[in-house]
N, CA, C and O atoms as a GROMACS GRO file, in nm:
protein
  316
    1UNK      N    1   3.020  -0.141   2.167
    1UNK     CA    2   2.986  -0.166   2.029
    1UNK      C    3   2.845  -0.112   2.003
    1UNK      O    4   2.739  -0.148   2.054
    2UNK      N    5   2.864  -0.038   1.930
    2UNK     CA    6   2.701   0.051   1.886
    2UNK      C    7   2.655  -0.092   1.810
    2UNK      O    8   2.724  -0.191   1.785
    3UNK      N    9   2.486  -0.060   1.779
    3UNK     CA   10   2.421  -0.127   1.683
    3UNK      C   11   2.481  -0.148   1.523
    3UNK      O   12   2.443  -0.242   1.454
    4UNK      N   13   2.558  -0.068   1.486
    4UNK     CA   14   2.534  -0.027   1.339
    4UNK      C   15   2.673  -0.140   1.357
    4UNK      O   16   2.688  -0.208   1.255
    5UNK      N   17   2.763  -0.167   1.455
    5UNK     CA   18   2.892  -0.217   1.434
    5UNK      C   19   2.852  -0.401   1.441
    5UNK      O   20   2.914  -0.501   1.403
    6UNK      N   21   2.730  -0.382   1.504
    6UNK     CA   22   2.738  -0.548   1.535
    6UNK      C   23   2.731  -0.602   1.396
    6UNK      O   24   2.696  -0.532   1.302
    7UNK      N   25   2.780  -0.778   1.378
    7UNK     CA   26   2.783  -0.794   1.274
    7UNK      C   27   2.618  -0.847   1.212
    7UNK      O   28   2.591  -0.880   1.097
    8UNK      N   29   2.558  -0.844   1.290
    8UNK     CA   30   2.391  -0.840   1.210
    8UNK      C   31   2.324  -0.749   1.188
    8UNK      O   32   2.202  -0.758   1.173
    9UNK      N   33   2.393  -0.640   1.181
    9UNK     CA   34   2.346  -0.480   1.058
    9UNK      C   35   2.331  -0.535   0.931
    9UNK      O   36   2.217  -0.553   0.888
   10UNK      N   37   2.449  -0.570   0.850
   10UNK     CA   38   2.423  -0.599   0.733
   10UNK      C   39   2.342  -0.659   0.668
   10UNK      O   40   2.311  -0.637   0.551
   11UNK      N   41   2.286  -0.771   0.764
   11UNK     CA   42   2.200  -0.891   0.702
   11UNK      C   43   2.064  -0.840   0.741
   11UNK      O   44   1.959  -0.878   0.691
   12UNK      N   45   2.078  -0.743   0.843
   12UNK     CA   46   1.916  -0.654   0.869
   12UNK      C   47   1.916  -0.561   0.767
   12UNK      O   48   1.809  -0.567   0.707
   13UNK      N   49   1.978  -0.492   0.728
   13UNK     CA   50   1.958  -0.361   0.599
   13UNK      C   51   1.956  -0.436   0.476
   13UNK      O   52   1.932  -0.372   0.373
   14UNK      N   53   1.976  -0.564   0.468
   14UNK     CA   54   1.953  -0.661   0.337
   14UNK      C   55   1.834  -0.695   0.338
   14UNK      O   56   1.774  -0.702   0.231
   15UNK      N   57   1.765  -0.725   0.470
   15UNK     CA   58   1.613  -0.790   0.477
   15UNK      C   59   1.544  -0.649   0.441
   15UNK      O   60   1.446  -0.652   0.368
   16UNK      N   61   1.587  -0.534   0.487
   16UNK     CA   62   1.485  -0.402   0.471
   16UNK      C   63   1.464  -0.399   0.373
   16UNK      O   64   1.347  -0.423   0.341
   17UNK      N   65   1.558  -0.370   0.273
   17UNK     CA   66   1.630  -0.347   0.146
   17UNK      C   67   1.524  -0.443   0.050
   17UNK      O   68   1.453  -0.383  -0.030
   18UNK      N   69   1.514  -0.579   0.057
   18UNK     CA   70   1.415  -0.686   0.030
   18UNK      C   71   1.278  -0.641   0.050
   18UNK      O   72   1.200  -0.624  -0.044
   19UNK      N   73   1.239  -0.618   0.210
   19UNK     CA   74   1.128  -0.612   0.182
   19UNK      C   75   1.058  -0.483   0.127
   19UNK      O   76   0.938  -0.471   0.104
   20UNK      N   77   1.166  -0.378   0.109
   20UNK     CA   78   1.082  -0.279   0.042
   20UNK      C   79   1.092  -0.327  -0.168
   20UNK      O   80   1.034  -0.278  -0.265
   21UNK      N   81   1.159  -0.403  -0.159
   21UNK     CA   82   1.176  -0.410  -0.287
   21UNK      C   83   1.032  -0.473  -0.300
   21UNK      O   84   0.948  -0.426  -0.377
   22UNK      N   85   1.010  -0.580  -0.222
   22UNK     CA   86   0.875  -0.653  -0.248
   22UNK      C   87   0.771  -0.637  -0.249
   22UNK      O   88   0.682  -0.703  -0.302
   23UNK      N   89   0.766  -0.510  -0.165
   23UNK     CA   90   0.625  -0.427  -0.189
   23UNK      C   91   0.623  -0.361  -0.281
   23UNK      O   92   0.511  -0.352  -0.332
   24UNK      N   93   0.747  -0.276  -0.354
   24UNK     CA   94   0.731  -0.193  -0.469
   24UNK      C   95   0.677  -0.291  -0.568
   24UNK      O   96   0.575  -0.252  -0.625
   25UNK      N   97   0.736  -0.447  -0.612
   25UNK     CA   98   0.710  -0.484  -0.710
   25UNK      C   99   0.603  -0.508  -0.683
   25UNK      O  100   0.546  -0.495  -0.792
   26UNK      N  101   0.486  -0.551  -0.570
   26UNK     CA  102   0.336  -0.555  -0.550
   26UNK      C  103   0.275  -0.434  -0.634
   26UNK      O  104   0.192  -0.441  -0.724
   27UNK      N  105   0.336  -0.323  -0.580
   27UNK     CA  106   0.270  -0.196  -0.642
   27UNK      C  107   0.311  -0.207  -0.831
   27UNK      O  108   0.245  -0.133  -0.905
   28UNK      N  109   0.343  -0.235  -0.849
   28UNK     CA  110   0.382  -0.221  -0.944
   28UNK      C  111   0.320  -0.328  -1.056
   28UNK      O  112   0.282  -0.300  -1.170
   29UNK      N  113   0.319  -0.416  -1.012
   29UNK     CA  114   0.276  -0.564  -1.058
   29UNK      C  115   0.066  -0.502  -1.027
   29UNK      O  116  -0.006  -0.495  -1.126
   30UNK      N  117   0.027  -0.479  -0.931
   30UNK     CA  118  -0.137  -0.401  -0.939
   30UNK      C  119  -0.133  -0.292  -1.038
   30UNK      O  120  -0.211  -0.323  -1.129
   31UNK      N  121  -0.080  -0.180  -1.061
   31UNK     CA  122  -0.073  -0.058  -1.161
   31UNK      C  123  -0.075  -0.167  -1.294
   31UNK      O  124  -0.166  -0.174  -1.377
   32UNK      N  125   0.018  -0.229  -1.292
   32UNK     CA  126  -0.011  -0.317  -1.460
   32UNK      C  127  -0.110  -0.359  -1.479
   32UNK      O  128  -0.164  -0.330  -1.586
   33UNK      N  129  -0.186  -0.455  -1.373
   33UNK     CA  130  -0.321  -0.532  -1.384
   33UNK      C  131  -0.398  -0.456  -1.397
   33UNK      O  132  -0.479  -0.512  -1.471
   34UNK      N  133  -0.458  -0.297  -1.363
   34UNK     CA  134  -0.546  -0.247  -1.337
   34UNK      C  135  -0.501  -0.132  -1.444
   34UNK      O  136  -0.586  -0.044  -1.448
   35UNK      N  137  -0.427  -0.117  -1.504
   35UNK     CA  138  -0.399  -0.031  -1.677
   35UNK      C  139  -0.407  -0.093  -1.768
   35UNK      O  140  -0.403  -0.015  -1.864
   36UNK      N  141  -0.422  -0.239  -1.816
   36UNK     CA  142  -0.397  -0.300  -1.945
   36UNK      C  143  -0.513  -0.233  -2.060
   36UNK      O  144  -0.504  -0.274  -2.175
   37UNK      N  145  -0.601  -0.149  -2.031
   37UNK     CA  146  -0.639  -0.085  -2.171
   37UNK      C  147  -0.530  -0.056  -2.240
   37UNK      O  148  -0.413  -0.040  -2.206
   38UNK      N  149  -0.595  -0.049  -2.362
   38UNK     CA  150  -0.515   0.001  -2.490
   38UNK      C  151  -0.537   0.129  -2.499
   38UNK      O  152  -0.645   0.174  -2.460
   39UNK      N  153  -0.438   0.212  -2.554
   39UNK     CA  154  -0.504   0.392  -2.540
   39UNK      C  155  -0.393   0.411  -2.698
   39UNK      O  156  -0.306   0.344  -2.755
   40UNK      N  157  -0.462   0.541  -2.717
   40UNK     CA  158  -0.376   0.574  -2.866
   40UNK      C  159  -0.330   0.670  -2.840
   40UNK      O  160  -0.392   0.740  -2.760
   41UNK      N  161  -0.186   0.725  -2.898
   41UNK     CA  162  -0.114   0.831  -2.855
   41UNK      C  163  -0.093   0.925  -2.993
   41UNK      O  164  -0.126   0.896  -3.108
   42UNK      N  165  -0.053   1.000  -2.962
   42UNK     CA  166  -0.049   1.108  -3.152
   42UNK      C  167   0.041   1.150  -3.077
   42UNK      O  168   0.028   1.158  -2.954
   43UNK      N  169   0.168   1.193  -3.155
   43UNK     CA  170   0.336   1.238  -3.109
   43UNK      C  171   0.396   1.333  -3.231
   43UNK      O  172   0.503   1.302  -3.284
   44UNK      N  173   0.363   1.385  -3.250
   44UNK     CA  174   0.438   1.474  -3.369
   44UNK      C  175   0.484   1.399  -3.494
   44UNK      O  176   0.591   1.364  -3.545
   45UNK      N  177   0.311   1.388  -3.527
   45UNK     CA  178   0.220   1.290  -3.649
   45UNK      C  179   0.245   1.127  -3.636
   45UNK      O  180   0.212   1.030  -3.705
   46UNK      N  181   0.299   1.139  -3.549
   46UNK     CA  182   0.302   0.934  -3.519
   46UNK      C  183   0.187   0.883  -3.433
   46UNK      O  184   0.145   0.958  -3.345
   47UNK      N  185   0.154   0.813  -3.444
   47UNK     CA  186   0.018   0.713  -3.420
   47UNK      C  187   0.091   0.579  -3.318
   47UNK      O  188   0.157   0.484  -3.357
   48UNK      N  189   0.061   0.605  -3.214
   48UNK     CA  190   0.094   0.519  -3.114
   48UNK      C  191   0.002   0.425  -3.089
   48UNK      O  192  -0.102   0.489  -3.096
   49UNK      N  193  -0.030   0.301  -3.061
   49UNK     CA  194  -0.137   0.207  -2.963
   49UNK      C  195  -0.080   0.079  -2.858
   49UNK      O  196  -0.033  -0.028  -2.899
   50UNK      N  197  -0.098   0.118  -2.714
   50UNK     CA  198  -0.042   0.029  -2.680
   50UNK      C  199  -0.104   0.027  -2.510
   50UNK      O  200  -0.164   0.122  -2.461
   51UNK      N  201  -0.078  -0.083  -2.448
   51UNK     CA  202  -0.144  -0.032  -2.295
   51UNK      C  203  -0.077   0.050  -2.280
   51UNK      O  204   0.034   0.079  -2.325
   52UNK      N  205  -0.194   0.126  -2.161
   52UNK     CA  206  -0.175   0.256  -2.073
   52UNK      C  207   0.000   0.237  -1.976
   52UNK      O  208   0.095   0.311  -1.950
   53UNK      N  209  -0.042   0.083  -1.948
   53UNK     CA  210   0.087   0.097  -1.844
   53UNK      C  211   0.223   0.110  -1.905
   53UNK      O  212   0.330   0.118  -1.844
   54UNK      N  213   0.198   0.110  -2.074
   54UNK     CA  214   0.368   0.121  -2.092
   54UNK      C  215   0.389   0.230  -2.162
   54UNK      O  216   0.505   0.267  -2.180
   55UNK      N  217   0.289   0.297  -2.213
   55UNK     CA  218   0.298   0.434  -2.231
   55UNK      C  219   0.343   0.521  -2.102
   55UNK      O  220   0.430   0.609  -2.101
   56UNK      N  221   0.256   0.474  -1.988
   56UNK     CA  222   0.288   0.583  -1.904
   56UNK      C  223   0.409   0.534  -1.804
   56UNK      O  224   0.426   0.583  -1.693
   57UNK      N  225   0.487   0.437  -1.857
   57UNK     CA  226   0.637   0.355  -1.773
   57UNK      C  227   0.736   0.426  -1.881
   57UNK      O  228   0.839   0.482  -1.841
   58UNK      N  229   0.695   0.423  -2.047
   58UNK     CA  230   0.780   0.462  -2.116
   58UNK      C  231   0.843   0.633  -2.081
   58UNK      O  232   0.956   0.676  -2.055
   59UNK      N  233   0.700   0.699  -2.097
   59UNK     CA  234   0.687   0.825  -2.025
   59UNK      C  235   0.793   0.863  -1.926
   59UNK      O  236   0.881   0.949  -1.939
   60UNK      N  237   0.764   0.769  -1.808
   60UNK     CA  238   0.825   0.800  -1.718
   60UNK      C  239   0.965   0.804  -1.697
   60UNK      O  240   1.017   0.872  -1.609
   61UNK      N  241   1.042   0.712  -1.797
   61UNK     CA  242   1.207   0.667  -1.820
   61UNK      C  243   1.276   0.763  -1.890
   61UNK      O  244   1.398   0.778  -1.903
   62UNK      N  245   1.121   0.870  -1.962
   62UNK     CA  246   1.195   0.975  -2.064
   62UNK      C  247   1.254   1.094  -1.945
   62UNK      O  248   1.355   1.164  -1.933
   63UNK      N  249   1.154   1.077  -1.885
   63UNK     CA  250   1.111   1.218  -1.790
   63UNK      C  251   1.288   1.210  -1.684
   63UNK      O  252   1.363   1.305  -1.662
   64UNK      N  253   1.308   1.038  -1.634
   64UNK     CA  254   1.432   1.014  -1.573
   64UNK      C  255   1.561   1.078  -1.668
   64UNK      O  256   1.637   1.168  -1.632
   65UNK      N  257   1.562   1.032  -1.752
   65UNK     CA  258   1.681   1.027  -1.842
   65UNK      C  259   1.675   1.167  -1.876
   65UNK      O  260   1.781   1.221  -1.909
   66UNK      N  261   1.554   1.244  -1.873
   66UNK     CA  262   1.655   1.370  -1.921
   66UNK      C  263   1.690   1.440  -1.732
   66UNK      O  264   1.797   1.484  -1.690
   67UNK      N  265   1.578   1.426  -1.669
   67UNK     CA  266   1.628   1.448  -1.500
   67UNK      C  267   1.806   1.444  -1.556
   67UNK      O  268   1.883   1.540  -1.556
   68UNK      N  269   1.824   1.354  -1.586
   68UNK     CA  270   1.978   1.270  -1.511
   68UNK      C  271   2.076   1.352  -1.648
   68UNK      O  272   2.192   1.392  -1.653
   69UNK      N  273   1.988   1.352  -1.726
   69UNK     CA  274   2.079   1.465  -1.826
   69UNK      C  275   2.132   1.603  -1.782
   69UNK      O  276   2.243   1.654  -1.792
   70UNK      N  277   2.010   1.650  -1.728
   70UNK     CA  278   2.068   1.760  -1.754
   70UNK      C  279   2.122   1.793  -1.574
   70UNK      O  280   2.176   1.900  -1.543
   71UNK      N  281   2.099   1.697  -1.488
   71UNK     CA  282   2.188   1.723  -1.356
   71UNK      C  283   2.336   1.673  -1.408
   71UNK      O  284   2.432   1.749  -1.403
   72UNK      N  285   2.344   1.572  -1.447
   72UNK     CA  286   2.518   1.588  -1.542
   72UNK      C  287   2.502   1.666  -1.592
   72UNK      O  288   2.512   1.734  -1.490
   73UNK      N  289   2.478   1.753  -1.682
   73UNK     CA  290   2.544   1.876  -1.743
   73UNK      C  291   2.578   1.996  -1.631
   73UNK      O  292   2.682   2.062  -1.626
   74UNK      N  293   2.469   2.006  -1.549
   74UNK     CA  294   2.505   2.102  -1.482
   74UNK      C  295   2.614   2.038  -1.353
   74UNK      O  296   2.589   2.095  -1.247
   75UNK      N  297   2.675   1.983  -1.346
   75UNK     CA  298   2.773   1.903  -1.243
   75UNK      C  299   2.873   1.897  -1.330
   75UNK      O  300   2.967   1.843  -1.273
   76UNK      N  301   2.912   1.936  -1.485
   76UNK     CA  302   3.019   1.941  -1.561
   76UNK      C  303   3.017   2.066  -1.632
   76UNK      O  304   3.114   2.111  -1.692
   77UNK      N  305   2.888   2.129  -1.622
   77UNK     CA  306   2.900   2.270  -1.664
   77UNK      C  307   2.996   2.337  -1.541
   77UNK      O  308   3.085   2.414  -1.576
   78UNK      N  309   2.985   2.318  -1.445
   78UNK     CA  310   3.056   2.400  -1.280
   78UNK      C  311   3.188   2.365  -1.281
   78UNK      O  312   3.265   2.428  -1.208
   79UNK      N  313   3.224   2.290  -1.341
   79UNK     CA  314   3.333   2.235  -1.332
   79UNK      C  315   3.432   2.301  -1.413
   79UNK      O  316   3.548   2.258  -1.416
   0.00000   0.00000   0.00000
């Protein structure tokens, strides 16, 4: 019986799985505390104000969503 078959794999790749989750939300949870200025944004004549950290989280969900756009298109363009 290899490692990966015993039955305490699963409950070890659950603890990994955990503890990396728990450090991301550390990181994540410091980036907020240490951005809460307010910053102003100008967008093609719109007037933004809001903390840094959710401008640059909002930012970042745009930047995903089109990632994920346009790798579906091209995975149904081939098709």
């Amino acid at each position: 019986m290899t490692n990966e078959q015993t039955p305490q794999a699963p409950r070890r790749r659950l603890q990994i799985r955990l503890g990396i989750a728990a450090v991301v939300g550390i990181l994540v949870l410091v980036f907020v505390l240490e951005n809460r200025t307010r910053v102003r944004m100008h967008y093609l004549g719109a007037d933004f104000s809001a903390p840094l950290w959710l401008m640059l989280l909002v930012v970042a969900a745009v930047g995903v969503l089109i990632g994920f756009l346009l790798s579906w298109r091209r995975q149904h363009h081939d098709e």
